[in-house]
C-alpha positions in Angstrom: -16.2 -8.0 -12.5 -17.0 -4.2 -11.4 -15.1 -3.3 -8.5 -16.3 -1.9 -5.0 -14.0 0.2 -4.3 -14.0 1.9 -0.3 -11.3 4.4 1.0 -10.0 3.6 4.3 -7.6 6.0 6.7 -4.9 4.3 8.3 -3.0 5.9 11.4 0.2 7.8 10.1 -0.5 8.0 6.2 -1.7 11.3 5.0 -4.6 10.6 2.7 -7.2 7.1 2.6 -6.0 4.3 1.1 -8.6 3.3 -2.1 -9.2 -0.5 -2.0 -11.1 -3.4 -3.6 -11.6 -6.7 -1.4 -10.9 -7.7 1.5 -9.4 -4.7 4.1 -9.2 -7.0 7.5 -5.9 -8.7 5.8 -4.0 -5.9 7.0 -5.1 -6.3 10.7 -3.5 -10.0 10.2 0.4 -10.7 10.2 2.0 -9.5 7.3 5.1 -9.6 5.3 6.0 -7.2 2.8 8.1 -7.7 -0.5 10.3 -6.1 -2.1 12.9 -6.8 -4.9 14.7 -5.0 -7.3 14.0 -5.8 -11.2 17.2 -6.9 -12.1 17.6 -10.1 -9.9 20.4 -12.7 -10.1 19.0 -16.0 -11.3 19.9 -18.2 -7.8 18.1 -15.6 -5.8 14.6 -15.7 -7.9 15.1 -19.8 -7.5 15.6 -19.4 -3.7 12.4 -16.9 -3.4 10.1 -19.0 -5.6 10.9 -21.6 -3.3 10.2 -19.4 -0.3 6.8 -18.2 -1.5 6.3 -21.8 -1.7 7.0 -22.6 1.4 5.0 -19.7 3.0 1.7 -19.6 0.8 -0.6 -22.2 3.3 0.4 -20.0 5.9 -1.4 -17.9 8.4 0.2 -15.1 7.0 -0.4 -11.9 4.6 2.2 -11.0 1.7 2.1 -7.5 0.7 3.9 -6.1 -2.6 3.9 -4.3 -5.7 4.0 -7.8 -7.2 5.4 -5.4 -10.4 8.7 -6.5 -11.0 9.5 -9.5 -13.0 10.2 -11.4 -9.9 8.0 -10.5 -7.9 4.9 -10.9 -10.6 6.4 -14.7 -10.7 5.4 -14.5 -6.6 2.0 -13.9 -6.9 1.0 -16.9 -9.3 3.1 -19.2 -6.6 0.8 -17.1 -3.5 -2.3 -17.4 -5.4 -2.4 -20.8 -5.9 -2.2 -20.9 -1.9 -4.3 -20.0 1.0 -2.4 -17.1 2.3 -3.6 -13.5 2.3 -2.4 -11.0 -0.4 -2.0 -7.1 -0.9 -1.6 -5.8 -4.1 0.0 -2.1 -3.6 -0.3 -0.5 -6.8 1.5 2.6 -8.1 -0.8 3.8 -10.1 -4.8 4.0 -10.1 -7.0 1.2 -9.0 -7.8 -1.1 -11.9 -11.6 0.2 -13.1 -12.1 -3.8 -13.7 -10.6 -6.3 -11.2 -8.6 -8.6 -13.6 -10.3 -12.1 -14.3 -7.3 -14.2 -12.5 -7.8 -12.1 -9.0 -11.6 -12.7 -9.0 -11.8 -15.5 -7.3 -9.3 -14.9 -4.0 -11.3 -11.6 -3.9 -14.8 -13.5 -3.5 -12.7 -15.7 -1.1 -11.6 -13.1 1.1 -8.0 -13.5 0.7 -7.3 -10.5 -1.7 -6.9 -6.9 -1.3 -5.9 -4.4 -4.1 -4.6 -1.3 -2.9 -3.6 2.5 -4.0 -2.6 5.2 -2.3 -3.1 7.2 -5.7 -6.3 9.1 -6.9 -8.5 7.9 -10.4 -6.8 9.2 -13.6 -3.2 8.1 -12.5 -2.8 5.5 -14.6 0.9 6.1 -15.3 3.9 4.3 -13.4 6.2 6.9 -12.9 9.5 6.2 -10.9 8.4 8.7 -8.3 4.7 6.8 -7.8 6.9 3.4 -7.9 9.6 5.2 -4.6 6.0 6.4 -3.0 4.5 2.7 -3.7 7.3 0.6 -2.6 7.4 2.9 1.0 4.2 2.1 1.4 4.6 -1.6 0.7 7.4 -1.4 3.3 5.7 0.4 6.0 2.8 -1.9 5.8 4.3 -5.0 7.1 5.4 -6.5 10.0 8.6 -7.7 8.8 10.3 -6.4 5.4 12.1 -9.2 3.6 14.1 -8.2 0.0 15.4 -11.0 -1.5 17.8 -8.7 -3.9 18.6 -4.8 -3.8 21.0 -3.3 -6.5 23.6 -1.6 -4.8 22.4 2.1 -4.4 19.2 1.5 -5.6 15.5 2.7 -5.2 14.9 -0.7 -2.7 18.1 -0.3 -1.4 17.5 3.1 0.1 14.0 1.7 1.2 15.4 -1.0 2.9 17.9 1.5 4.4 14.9 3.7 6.0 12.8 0.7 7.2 15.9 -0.6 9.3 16.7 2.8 10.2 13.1 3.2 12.1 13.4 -0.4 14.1 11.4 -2.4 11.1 13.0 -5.7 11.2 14.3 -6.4 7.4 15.3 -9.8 6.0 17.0 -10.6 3.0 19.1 -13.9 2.1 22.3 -14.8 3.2 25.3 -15.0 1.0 27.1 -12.3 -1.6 24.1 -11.1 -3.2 22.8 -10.4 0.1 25.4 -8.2 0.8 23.5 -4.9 -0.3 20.5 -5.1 2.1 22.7 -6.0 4.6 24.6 -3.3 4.4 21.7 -1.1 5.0 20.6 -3.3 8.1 19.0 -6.0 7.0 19.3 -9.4 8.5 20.1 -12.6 6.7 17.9 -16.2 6.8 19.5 -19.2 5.5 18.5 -21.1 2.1 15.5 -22.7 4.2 14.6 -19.1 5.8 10.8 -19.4 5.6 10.6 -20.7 9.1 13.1 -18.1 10.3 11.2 -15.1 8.5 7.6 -16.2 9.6 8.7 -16.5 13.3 9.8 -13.4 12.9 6.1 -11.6 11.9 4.5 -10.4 15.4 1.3 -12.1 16.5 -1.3 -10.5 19.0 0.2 -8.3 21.8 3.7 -8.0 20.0 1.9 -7.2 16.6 0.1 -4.4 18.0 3.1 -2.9 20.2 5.0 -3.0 16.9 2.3 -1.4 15.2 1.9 1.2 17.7 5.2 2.3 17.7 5.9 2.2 13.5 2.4 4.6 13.7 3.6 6.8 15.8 6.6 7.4 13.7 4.7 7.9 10.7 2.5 10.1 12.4 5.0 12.5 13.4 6.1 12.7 9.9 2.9 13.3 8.3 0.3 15.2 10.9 -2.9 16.4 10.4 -1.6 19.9 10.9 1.3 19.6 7.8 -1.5 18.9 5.7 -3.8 21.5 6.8 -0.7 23.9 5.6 -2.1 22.8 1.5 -5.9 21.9 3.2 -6.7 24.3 6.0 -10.3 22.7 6.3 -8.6 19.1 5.8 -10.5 16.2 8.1 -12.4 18.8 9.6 -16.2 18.1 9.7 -18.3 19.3 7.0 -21.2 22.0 7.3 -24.6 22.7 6.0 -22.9 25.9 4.5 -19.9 24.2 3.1 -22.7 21.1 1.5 -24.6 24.1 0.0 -21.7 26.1 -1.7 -19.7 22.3 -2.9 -23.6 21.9 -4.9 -23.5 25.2 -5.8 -19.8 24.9 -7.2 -20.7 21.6 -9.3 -23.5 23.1 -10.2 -21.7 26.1 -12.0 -19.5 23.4 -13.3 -16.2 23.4 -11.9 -13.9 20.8 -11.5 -13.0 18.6 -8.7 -9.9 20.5 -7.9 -11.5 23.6 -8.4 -14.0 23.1 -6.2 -11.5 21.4 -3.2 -9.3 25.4 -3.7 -12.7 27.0 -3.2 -13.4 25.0 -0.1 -9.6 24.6 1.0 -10.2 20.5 1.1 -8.4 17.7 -0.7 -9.5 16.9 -4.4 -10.6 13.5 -2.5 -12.6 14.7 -0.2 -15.1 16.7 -2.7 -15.0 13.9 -4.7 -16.0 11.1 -1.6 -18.9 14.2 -0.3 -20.4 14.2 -3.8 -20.6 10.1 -3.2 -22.7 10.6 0.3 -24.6 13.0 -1.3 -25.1 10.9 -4.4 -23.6 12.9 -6.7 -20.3 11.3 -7.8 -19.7 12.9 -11.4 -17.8 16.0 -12.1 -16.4 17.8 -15.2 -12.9 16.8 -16.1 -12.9 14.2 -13.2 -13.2 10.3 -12.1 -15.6 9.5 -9.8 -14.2 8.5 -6.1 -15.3 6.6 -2.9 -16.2 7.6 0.0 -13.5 8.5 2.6 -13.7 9.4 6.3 -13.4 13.3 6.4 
């Protein structure tokens, strides 16, 4: 299955999101997973049984679905109804894989990067930048397991530190996340975590006042420091020297220097314009610059 891939801005991050399937999940109630890769056995029993208990319900999961225990997650949500977001850490997948087809077509998937085609290395930096991501998208943050002074642990740490509400289970191996702030559901937590997720009104207060956060940290005017023209509406001048540039053959970040842009916006102009292939790069969607 080829993939349709379309960018899409969302208030506070500072680039568009690339993403295959089904974009209104994220407008719906969502819960966002996270879990460290080493994970004591009892807790992986107790979250399989969660995910169980959740995946019928009105309710969107988002995650990395990368570590082992989390990968086991997404089999249990899939065979569900629930919407799912797969947050990637690297590139989009340039096929979508034959298991995901179908809750794509059904409107109940979205894959997700934040990271450009070519990057199609996981790097512990693009799995930190991932996993933020992940936990800034939900409603509610739940983390069945952090290892003490680990990369979810300090995640976890930051999302409680801005008002997120975080979850994680109760008892010893709980003990890390709740140090950080999280709060702990019993054994039988799904009911406790999904009243939890905002609906309506309380959904979009929440949302309103994580954005603004986010936007503080990441304004259009620290990104205009790298990209002064950055967002800023494109002219007939700027159309005719970006042809002439491709024309010469330069590259995509070649071209975005000359025209003090981001590599993703020559790359999503050339797609308006029809002409999405460049020397030494991948071809890109279109964004909203």
């Amino acid at each position: 299955m080829q993939r349709q891939v379309s960018d899409i801005i969302i208030d506070g991050f500072p680039q568009p999101l690339h993403c295959v399937g089904n974009a209104g999940l994220l407008d719906s109630r969502t819960v966002a997973l996270l879990c460290s890769v080493k994970c004591p056995g009892s807790v992986i029993l107790r979250a399989y049984d969660l995910m169980r208990d959740i995946r019928n319900e009105n309710v969107t999961v988002i995650s990395g679905f990368h570590s082992p225990m989390e990968d086991e997650c997404l089999k249990i949500l899939l065979r569900g109804t629930c919407g799912i977001v797969i947050c990637y850490a690297r590139s989009l997948p340039i096929r979508v894989p034959a298991d995901l087809r179908k809750p794509i077509n059904e409107g109940r998937l979205l894959l997700m990067s934040a990271f450009d085609d070519g990057h199609y290395h996981i790097t512990r930096k693009s799995s930190a930048e991932r996993n933020r991501l992940v936990a800034d998208m939900g409603d509610i943050l739940f983390v069945p397991y952090a290892s003490p002074g680990g990369m979810v642990e300090g995640i976890c740490r930051e999302a409680a530190a801005t008002g997120r509400p975080v979850f994680t289970f109760d008892g010893e191996h709980g003990a890390s996340p709740q140090a950080v702030g999280a709060k702990s559901i019993p054994l039988s937590g799904a009911a406790v975590l999904l009243q939890s997720v905002p609906s309506g009104g309380d959904k979009s207060a929440q949302q309103s006042a994580h954005s603004n956060a986010r936007q503080h940290a990441y304004s259009v005017a620290s990104i205009r420091l790298g990209h002064p023209q950055a967002y800023a509406k494109w002219t007939d001048q700027e159309e005719a020297l970006l042809l002439r540039l491709r024309g010469e053959g330069k590259t995509r970040r070649e071209i975005a220097q000359e025209l003090q842009r981001q590599p993703s916006a020559i790359s999503s102009r050339l797609r308006k314009l029809g002409l999405d292939q460049l020397r030494n790069t991948v071809s890109k969607p279109r964004t909203r610059e």
